[in-house]
C-alpha positions as CSV (number, residue, x, y, z in Angstrom):
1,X,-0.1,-25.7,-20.4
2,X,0.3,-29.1,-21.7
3,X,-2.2,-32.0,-20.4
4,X,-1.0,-33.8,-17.0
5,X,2.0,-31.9,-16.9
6,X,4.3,-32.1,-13.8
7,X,7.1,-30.0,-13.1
8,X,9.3,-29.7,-10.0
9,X,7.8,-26.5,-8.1
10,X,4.4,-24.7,-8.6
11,X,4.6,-21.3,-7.7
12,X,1.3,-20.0,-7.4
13,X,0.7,-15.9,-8.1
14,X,3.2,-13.4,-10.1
15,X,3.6,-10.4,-7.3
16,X,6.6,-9.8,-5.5
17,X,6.3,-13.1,-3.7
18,X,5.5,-15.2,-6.7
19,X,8.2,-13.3,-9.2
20,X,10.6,-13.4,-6.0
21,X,10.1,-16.9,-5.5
22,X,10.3,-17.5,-9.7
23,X,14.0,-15.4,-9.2
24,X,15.6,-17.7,-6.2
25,X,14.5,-21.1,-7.7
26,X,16.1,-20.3,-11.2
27,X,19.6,-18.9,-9.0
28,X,19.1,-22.1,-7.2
29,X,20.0,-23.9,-10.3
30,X,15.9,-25.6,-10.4
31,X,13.9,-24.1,-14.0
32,X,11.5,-26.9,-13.9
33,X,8.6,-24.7,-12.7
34,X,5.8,-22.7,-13.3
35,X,4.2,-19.6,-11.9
36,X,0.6,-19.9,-12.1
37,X,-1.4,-16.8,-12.7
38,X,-5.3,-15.7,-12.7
39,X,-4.9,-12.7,-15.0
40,X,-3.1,-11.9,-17.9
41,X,-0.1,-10.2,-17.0
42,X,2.1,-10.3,-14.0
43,X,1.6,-7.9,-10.7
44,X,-0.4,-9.1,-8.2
45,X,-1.6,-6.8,-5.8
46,X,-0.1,-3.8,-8.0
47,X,-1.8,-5.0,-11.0
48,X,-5.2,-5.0,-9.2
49,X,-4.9,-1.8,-7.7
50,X,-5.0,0.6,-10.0
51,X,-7.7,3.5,-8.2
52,X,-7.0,7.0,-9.0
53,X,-4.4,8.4,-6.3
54,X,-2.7,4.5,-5.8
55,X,0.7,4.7,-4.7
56,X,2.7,3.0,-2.2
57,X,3.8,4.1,1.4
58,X,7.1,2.7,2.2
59,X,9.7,4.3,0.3
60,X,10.3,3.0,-3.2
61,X,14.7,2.1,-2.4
62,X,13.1,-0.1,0.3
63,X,10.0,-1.4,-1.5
64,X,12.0,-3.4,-4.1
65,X,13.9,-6.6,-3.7
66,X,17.4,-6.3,-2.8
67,X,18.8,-8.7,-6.1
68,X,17.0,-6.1,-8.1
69,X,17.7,-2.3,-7.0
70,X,16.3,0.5,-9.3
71,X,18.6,3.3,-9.7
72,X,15.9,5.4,-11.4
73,X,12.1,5.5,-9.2
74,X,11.3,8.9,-10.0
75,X,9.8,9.7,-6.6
76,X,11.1,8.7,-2.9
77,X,7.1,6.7,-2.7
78,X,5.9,5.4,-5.9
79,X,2.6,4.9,-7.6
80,X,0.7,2.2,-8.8
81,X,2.1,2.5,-12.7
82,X,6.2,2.6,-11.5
83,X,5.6,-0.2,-8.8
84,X,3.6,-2.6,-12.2
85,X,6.3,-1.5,-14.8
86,X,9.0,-2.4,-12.2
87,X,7.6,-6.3,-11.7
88,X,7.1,-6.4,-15.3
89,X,11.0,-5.2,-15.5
90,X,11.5,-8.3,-13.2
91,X,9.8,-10.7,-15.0
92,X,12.0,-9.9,-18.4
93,X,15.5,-9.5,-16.5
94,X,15.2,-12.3,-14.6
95,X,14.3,-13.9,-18.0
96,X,10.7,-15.7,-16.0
97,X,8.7,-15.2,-19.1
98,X,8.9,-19.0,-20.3
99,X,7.8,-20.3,-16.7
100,X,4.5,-18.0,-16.6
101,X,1.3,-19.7,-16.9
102,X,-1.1,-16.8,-17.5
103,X,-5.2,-17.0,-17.6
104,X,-4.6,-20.3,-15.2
105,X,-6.6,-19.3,-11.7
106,X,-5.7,-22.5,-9.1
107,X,-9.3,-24.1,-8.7
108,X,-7.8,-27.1,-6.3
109,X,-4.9,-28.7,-5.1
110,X,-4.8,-32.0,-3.9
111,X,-1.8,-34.1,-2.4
112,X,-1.4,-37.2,-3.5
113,X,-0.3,-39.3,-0.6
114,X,0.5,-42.1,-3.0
115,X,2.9,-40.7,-5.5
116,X,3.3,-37.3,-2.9
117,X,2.9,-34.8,-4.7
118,X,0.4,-32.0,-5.3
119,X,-2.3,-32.6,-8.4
120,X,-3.7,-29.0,-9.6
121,X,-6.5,-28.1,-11.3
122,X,-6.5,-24.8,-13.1
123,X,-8.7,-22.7,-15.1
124,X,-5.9,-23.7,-18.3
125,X,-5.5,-27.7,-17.4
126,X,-4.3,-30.0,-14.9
127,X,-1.2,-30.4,-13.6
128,X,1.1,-32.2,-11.0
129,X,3.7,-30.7,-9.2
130,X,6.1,-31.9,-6.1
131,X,6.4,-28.7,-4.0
132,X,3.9,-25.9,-4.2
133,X,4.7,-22.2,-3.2
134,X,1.7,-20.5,-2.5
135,X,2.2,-16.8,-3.3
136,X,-1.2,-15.1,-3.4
137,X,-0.4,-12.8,-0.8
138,X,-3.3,-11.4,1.3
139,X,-4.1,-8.2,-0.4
140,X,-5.6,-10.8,-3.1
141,X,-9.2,-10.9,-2.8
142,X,-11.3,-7.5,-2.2
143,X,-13.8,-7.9,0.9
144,X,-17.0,-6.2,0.3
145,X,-19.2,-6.4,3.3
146,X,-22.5,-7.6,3.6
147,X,-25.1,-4.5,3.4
148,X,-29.1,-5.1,4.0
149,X,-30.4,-3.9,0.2
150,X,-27.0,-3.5,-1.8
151,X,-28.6,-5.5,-4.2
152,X,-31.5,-3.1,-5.0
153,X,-28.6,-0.5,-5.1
154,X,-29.9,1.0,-8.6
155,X,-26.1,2.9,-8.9
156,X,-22.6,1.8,-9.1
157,X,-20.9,-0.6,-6.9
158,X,-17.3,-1.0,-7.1
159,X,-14.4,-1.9,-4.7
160,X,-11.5,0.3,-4.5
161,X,-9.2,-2.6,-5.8
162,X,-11.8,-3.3,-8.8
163,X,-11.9,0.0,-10.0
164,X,-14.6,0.7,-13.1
165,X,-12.5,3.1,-15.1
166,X,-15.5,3.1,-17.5
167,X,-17.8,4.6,-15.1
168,X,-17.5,8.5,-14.8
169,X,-17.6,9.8,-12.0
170,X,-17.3,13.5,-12.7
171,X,-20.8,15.0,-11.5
172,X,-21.8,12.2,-9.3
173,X,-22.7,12.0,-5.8
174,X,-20.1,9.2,-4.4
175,X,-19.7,7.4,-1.5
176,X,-16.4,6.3,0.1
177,X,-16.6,3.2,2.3
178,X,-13.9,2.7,4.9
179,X,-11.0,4.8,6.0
180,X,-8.3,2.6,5.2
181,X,-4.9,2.9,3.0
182,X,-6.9,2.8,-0.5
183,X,-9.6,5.4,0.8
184,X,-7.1,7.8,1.8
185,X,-5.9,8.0,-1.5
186,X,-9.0,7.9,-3.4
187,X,-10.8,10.8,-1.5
188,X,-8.2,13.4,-2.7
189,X,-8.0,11.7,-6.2
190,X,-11.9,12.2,-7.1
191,X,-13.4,14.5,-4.2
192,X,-12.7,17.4,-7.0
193,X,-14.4,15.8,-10.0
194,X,-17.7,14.4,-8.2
195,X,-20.9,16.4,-7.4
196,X,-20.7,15.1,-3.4
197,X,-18.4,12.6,-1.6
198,X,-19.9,11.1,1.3
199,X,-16.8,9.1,3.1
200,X,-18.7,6.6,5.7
201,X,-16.6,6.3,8.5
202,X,-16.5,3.3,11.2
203,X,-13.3,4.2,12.5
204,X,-10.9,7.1,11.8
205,X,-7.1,6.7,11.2
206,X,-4.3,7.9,12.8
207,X,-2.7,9.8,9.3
208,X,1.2,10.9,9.1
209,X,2.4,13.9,6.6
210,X,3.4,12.3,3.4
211,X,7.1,13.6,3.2
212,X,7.4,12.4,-0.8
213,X,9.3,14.7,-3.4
214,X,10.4,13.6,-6.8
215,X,13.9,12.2,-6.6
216,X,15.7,14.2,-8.7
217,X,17.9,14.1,-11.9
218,X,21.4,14.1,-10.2
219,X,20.6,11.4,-7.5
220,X,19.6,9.1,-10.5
221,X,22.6,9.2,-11.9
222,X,24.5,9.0,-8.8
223,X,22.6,5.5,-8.4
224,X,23.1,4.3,-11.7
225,X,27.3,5.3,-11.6
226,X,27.8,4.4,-8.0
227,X,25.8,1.8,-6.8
228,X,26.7,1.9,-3.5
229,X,24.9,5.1,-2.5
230,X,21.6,3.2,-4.0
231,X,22.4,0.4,-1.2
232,X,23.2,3.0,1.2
233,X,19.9,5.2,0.7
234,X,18.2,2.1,1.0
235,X,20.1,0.7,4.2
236,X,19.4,4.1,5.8
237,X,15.8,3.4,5.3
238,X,16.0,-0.2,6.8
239,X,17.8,0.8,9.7
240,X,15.4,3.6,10.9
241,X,12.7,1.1,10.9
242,X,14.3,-1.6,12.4
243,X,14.5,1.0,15.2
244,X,11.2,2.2,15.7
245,X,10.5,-1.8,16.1
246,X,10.5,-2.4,19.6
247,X,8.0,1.3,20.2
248,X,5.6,-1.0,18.2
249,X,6.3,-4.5,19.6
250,X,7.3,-4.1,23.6
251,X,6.8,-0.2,24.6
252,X,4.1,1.3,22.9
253,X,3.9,4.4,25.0
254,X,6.5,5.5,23.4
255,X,4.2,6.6,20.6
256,X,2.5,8.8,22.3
257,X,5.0,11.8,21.0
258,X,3.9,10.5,17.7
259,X,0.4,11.0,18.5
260,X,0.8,14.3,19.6
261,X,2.4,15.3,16.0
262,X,-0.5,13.3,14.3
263,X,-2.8,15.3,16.6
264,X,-1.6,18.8,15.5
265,X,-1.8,17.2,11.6
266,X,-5.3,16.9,11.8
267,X,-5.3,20.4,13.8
268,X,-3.3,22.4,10.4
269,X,-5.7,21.4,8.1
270,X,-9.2,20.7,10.0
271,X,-10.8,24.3,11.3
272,X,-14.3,22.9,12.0
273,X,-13.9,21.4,16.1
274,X,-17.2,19.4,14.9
275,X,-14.3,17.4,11.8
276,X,-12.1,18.0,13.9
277,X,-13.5,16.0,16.5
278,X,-15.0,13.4,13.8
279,X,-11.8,12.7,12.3
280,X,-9.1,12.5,15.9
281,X,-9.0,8.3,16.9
282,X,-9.6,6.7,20.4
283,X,-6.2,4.1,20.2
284,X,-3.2,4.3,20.3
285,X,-1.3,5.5,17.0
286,X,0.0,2.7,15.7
287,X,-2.5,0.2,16.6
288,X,-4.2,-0.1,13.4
289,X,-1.7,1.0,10.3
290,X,-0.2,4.5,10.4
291,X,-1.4,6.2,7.5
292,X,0.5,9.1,5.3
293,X,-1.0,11.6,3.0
294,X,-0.8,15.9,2.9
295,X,-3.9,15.5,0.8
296,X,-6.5,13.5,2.9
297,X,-7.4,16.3,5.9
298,X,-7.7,19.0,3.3
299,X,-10.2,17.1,0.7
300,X,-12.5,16.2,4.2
301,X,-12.6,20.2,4.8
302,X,-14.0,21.2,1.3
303,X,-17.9,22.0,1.2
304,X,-19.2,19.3,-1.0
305,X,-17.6,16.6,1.1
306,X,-19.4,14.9,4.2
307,X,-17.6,12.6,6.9
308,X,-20.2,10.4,8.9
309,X,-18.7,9.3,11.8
310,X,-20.4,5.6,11.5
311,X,-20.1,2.5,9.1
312,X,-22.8,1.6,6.9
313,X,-25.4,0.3,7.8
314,X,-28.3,-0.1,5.0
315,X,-29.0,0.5,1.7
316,X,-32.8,1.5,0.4
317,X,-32.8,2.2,-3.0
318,X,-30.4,5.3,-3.8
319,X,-30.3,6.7,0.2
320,X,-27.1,5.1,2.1
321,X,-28.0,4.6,5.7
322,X,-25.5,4.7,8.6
323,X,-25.8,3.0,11.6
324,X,-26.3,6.2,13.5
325,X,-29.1,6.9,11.1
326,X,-27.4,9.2,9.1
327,X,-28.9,9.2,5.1
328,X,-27.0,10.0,2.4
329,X,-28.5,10.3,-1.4
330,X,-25.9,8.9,-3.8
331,X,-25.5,7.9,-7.5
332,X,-22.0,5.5,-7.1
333,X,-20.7,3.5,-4.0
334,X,-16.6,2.5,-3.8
335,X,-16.1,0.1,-1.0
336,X,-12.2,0.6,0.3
337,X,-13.5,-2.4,3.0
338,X,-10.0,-4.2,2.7
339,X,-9.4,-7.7,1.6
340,X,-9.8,-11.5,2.8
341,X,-6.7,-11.6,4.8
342,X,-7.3,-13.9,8.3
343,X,-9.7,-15.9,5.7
344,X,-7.9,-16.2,2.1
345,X,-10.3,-18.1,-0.3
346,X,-7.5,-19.7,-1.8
347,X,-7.3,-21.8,2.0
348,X,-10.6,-23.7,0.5
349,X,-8.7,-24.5,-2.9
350,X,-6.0,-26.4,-1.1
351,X,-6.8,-30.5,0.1
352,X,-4.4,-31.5,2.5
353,X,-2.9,-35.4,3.4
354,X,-6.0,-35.8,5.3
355,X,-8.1,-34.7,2.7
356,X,-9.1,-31.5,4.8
357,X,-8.8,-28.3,3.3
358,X,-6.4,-25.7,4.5
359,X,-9.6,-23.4,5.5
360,X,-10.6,-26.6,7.5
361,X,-7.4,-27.0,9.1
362,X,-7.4,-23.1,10.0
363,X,-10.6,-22.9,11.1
364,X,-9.7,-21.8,14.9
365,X,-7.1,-19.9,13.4
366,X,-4.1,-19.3,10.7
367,X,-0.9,-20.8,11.8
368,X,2.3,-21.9,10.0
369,X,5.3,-23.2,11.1
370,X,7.9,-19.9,10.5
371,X,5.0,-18.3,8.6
372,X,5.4,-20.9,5.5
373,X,4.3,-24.6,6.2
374,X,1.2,-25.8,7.3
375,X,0.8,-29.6,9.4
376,X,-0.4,-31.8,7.1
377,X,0.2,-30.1,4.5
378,X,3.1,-31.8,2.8
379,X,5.9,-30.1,0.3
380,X,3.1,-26.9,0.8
381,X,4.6,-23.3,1.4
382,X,3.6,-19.8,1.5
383,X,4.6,-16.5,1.3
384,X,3.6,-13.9,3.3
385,X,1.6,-16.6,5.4
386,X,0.4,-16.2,9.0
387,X,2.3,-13.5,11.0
388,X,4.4,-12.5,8.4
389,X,3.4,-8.7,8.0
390,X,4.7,-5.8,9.2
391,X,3.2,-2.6,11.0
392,X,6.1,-0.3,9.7
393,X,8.2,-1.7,7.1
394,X,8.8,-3.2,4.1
395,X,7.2,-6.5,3.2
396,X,9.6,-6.9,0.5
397,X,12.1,-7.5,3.4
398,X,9.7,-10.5,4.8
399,X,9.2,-11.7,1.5
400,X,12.8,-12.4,0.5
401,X,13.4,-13.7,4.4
402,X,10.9,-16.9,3.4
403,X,12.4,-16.8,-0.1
404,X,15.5,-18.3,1.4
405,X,13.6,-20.7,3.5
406,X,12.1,-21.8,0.6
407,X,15.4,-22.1,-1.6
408,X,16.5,-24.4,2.0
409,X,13.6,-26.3,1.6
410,X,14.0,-27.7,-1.7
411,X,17.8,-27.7,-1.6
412,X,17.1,-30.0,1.6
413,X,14.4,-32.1,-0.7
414,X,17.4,-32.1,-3.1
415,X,19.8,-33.7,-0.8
416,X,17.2,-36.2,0.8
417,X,16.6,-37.7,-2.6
418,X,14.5,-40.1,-4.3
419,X,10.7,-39.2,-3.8
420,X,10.1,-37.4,-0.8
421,X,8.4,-34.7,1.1
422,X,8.5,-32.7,4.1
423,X,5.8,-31.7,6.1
424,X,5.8,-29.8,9.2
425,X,4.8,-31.6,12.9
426,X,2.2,-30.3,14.2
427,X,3.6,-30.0,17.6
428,X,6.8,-27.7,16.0
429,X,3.8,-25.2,14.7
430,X,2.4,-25.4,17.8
431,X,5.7,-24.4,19.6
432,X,6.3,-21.9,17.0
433,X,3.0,-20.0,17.2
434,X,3.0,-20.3,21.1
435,X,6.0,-18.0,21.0
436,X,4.6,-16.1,18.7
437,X,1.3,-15.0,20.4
438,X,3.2,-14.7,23.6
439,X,5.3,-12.1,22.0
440,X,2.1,-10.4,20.9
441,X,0.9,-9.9,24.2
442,X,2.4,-6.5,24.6
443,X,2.5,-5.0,21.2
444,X,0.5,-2.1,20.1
445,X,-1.6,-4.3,17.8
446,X,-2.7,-6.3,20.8
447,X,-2.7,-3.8,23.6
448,X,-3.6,-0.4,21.7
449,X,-7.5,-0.4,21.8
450,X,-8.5,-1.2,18.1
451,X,-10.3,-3.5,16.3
452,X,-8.1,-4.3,13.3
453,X,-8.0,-6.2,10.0
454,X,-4.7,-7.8,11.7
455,X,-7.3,-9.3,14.0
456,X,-9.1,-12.9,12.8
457,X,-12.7,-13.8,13.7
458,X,-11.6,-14.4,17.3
459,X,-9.6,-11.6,17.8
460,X,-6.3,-13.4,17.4
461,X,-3.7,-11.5,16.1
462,X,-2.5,-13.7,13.0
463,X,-0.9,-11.3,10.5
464,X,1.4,-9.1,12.3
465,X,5.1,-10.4,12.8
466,X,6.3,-9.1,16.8
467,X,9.9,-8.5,16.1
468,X,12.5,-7.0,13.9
469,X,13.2,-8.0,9.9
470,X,16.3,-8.9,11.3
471,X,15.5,-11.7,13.9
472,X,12.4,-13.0,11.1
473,X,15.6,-13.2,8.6
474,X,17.6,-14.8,11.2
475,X,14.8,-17.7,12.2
476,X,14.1,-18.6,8.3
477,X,17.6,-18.6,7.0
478,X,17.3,-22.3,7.1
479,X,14.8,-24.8,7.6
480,X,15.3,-27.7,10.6
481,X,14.9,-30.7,9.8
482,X,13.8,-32.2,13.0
483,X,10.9,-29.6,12.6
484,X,9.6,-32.0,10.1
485,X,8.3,-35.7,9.4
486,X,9.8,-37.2,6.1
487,X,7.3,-38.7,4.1
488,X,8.7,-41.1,1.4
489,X,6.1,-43.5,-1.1
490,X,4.4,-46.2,1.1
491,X,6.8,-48.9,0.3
492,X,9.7,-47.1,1.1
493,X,8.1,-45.6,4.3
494,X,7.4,-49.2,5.8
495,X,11.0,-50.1,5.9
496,X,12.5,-46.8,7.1
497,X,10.1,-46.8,9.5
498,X,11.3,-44.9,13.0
499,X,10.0,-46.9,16.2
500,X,7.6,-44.9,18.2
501,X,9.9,-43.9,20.9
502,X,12.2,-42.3,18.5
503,X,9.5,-40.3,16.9
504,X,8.7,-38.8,20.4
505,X,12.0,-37.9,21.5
506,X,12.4,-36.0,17.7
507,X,9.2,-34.3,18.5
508,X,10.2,-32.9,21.9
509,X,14.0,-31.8,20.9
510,X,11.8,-29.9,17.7
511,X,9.2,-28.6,20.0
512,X,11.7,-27.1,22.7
513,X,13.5,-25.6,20.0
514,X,11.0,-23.7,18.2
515,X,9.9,-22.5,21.1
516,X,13.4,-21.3,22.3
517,X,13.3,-19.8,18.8
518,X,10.2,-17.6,18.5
């Protein structure tokens, strides 16, 4: 990266989002921009996750962007190591090579309410940019939670998404932390190498059968000579999620039959009542993720593996104390505790028109106007921002949704002219969230009975999106201008000037439909 240089967009991260994003700006005619990158290849959350066991659990024709189908994933859910070669395939088709910036981890951005635009300082240089796309995603940053004497821990500590494949674990007495996605995929991977798994359990899950089979020979090649049947495979996939929508979102009784199946899963392979009893949830299914594996139940039954129905709760020297007083002796802890998603550090990297930083400006919550721009935050978006996720689909769907807001955004920037920027009212991302949380009211994520990593601090849902793919596809297929207050250079803004009474009547008309909207 050359000193002080300034390009067009700043796209910041190299997963789906940031490669995605990298994809639609080049079809979109605009190749002055860069893709900013901590580490040393491109991935994201696929490059970082590389435990034994790691593979994905929506099914590979729907976990890959629709601009970009692969005829040949060798299973119907893919690991880890097909997921990372298939981004790398990305980022050489789509020819994004030249626009990544590897080694360069964001340290701040500022806005510069002068010459508006964004001034970056990175690990590899400074740089200035007009628009920034913020594609860290959420599953960025590991959490590891804050245990009385883990420091005196005189083991091995690693989380599940900073995996020491140096340290052996064959013959060791290991510890699992958390029952989430990651731990029921590690548990199966190393419970028959290690001495004694201990899986520390604050919570169960609700776990699914895993129906995954390798896709064979013949279906490849039907893909490859007949692309259609790959777009139909994958549309069949889309469609049966789209329906189980509103179960989640406005009747969750309706998942009760699902419980009952999830029930008589745990029943096939757990004999002991005792596990049996350990390992059956409280909620509602549904309320926390649905988790699939044919592996997880069995491991938990074998002799050398424990399941203490409590989170940790201290550590004294090598003994593991729960918070039901349960000890446990162990040579190596793996923390599968989840990430920083209703508190991304990259919020504090991030200075706003105000000079507040986007933590600062979130700090009674994460909200977004459509899930990408922030108030007072000018020419800023992100993907996958606040209530953007799903509960039981494919993000990949979400992520391309903003990707054409985005491409609206700076086509719109484009057509404006001159030096400007758009940054979103604060009383449209009001409006917008309203109808958002009101939606959430009666979803299973709000109503089921769990404490979730979908929930922030104060027990707002700000992660989950309450509707269909299709209706998030059909709110960001454009952006509104009247959603927005143009900023042009301080000279310029003086004479352009609207009188108050016209800024008030833009607000409400922006505010009402938002609302309408959401």
């Amino acid at each position: 990266m050359t000193e002080h240089e300034h390009v067009r967009v700043a796209v910041v991260g190299s997963g789906f989002g940031g490669l995605g994003a990298a994809v639609r700006l080049r079809r979109e005619g605009v190749t002055d921009f860069v893709v900013l990158e901590r580490a040393d290849s491109v991935g994201g959350t696929w490059r970082d996750n590389n435990y034994p066991g790691c593979a994905c659990d929506v099914p590979s024709h729907l976990y890959s962007f629709s601009f970009a189908p692969h005829p040949d994933w060798p299973r119907t859910f893919s690991g880890q190591e097909h997921i990372r070669a298939y981004l790398e395939h990305v980022a050489d088709v789509f020819r994004l090579r030249p626009h990544l910036r590897f080694n360069s981890e964001v340290k701040m951005m500022t806005w510069d309410a002068e010459k508006l635009r964004w001034g970056i300082e990175t690990s590899s240089g400074f740089l200035t940019a007009d628009v920034v796309v913020s594609a860290t995603g959420p599953l960025s940053d590991p959490k590891i939670p804050d245990i009385a004497g883990i420091d005196t821990f005189p083991g091995k500590v690693f989380h599940s998404a900073r995996w020491d494949h140096d340290y052996d674990l064959r013959g060791k007495r290991v510890a699992m932390i958390g029952t989430g996605a990651s731990a029921i995929q590690i548990v199966p991977a190393v419970q028959s190498e290690v001495a004694h798994l201990t899986l520390f359990q604050r919570t169960p899950p609700w776990v699914m059968p895993r129906v995954d089979r390798a896709i064979s020979g013949a279906e490849r090649w039907l893909h490859r000579q007949l692309p259609f049947t790959a777009q139909a495979r994958r549309g069949l996939l889309w469609g049966i999620r789209e329906l189980q929508v509103q179960a989640f979102t406005k009747r969750p009784n309706e998942l009760g039959l699902i419980e009952k199946l999830a029930k008589r899963n745990i029943a096939r392979a757990i004999k002991d009542p005792a596990l049996q009893a350990k390992l059956t949830p409280d909620y509602r299914i549904g309320c926390k993720r649905i988790l699939l594996s044919n592996t997880y139940y069995p491991a938990l039954a074998q002799p050398h593996v424990d399941v203490v129905a409590s989170g940790l709760s201290e550590i004294r020297g090598s003994t593991l104390v729960a918070a039901d007083g349960s000890e446990a002796e162990v040579d190596a802890i793996v923390f599968g505790t989840g990430f920083h998603v209703t508190d991304m550090p990259i919020a504090d990297r991030v200075v706003g028109a105000d000079g507040r930083t986007l933590a600062e400006s979130w700090k009674d919550g994460m909200k977004s106007l459509r899930g990408a721009s922030a108030a007072g935050f000018p020419n800023w978006m992100t993907i996958i921002g606040p209530n953007t996720g799903l509960g039981n689909s494919s993000m990949i769907l979400m992520i391309e949704s903003q990707l054409n807001y985005m491409a609206d955004f700076v086509r719109q920037l484009g057509v404006l002219g001159g030096r400007a920027a758009l940054d979103a009212r604060p009383g449209a991302v009001d409006a917008w969230n309203r109808g958002v949380q009101e939606r959430m009211k009666r979803t299973v994520w709000n109503t089921g009975g769990c404490d979730s990593w979908y929930l922030d601090a104060n027990g707002v849902n700000t992660t989950v999106w309450p509707g269909t793919t299709t209706e998030f596809r059909r709110a960001t297929r454009r952006i509104e201008l009247a959603e927005y207050d143009l900023l042009r250079p301080p000279v310029a803004e003086k004479s352009a000037e609207k009188s108050p009474t016209d800024k008030k009547t833009d607000n409400k008309k922006a505010d009402k439909k938002v609302e309408a909207g959401a």
